[in-house]
Residue, then its C-alpha position, 0 to 999 in steps of 0.5 A: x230344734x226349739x228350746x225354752x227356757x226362763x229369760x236370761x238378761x241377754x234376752x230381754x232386748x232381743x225378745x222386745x225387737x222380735x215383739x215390735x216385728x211381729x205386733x207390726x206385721x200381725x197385730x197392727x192392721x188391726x188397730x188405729x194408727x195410735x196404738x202402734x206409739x203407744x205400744x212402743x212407748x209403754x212397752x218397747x221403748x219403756x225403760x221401767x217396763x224392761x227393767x222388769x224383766x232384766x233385773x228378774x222381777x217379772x216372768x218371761x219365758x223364751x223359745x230359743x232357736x240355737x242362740x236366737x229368740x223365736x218367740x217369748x210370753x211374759x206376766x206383769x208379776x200379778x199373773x196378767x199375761x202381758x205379751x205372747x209373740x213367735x216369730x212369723x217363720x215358726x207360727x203354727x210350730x206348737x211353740x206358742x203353746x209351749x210357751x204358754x204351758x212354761x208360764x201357766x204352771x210357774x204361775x199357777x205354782x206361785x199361787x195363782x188360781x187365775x190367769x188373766x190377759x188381754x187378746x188381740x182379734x189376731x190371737x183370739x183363737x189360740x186362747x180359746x183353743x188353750x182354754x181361756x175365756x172371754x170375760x168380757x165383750x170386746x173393748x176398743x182403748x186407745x186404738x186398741x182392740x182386745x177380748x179380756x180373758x181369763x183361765x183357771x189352771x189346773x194342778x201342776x206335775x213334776x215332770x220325770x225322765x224315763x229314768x225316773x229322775x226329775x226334770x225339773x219342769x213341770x206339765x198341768x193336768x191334761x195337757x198333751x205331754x212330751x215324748x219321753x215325760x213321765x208323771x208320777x201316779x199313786x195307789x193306795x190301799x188301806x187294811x185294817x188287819x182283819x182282812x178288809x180293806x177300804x174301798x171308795x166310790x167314785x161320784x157319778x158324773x156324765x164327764x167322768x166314765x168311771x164315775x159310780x164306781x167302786x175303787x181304793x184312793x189314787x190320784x197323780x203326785x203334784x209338783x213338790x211330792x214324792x211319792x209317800x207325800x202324794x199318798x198320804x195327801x190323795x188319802x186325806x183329800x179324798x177321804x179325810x183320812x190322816x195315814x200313819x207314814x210309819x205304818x206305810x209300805x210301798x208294794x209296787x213301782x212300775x212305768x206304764x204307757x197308755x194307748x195314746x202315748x201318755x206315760x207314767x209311773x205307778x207306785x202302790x202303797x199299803x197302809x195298816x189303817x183302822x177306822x169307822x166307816x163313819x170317820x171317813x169324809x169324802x171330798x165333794x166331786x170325787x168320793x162319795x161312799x166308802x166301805x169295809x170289804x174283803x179281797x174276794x168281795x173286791x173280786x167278786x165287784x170286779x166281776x160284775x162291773x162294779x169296781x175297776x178291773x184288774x186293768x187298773x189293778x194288775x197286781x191286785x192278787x199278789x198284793x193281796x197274797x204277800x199283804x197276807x203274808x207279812x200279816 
């Protein structure tokens, strides 16, 4: 069984050995016969270079096959991925891209936007297949050869246990998760104490197969969020709106698994909230009209396709019936 983990001091040295194996049996036929000394001069055997990593000051991610180091990723504190090695006997294992997932979301959490690396011909179709892309044609240094690239990550997860406790990692958006991992997603309802409620409208895009169509704010809570947090934050993007915590009711909570094996919590908010249609400011990309309408008036926008259906909203007529109820 593979584990990963943030690299110990232990690691380092071990980790270094299984980068000089590797670099010679896959990435050196490559090169010219200099970059296989330079390789080992500024990195192997870099004392400054390795100090990086024992003291802490510089990222590396390790995969751990028991006690023994299978493979590791590691940055150069400036969100420059430096080097990326798994052991040939675990190649094609998905342990390369778990590393890669480990070091994007901490990179990403840091402040990062923007990721960056230099691949060899021999690594080139895992970083695309990742999502990196060139951003410059082909370089040859010092009898190197490599493609600059870079990758943009998209928002980070907490990621929970079926129990709902977290883990204490963390998943990006998009990215297959494991089995077991749950993620937290938010609805949130808005009612005006006059039996409307506010609703938005998704911007049409040809990506997007609910782009067009009529629905209340929701999104999925980023790393840091609780619940309440995640809703007020998706509220406020989405439609500029600042919600009042104290006028806040969590509804519903359940687990969900969607055909392809993705689960995730889902918890609905309700919010007492009034406010001009005109008030509202809508996040370019994702919202781009908003109304004021009545329960049977969602419905009936159900019924004809406008608005997502109750696959979406289970709960919606109970909700309705106990909001009313507490009104």
């Amino acid at each position: 069984m593979i584990t990963y983990r943030k690299a110990k001091p232990e690691d380092i040295y071990p980790a270094f050995e299984l980068a000089l194996r590797v670099f010679m049996e896959f990435e050196a036929p490559d090169y010219e016969q200099d970059a296989v000394g330079i390789f080992k001069s500024d990195c192997i055997d870099n004392e400054q270079y390795i100090n990086n990593y024992v003291t802490g000051k510089h990222l590396m991610y390790v995969a751990l096959e028991g006690n023994k180091i299978a493979g590791f990723v590691n940055e150069c504190g400036n969100g420059h991925i430096s080097m990326l090695f798994v052991d040939g006997l675990h190649h094609r294992q998905g342990i390369a891209t778990t590393l890669m997932n480990n070091i994007v979301c901490n990179l990403k959490l840091r402040g990062f936007d923007k990721i960056t690396l230099n691949s060899s011909p021999y690594g080139l179709p895992f970083y695309k297949h990742f999502g990196f892309k060139p951003t410059d044609i082909e370089q040859k240094k010092d009898g190197f050869i490599f493609i600059p690239m870079s990758y943009e990550p998209n928002e980070i997860w907490d990621v929970y246990d079926s129990n709902r406790n977290k883990t204490g990692r963390y998943a990006e958006r998009g990215r297959k998760m494991a089995a077991g991992d749950y993620h937290l997603v938010v609805h949130v309802w808005k009612h005006n104490g006059k039996d409307e409620w506010l609703i938005d409208k998704r911007v049409p895009r040809v990506s997007d197969t609910l782009g067009g169509m009529w629905e209340t704010t929701g999104g999925s809570a980023v790393a840091g969020d609780d619940s309440l947090t995640a809703a007020l934050r998706e509220t406020k993007e989405e439609l500029g709106i600042d919600l009042d915590p104290k006028e806040g009711m969590l509804f519903h909570r359940t687990a969900h698994k969607g055909n392809n094996g993705h689960t995730w919590f889902q918890d609905v908010w309700i919010f007492k909230h009034d406010c001009p249609i005109e008030a509202v400011r809508f996040q370019e990309g994702e919202t781009c009209d908003a109304m004021w309408v009545t329960a049977d008036k969602i419905r009936k926008m159900m019924a004809a396709g406008e608005f997502l259906s109750e696959r979406f909203y289970p709960y919606f007529d109970e909700m309705v019936d106990n909001w009313r109820v507490k009104l």
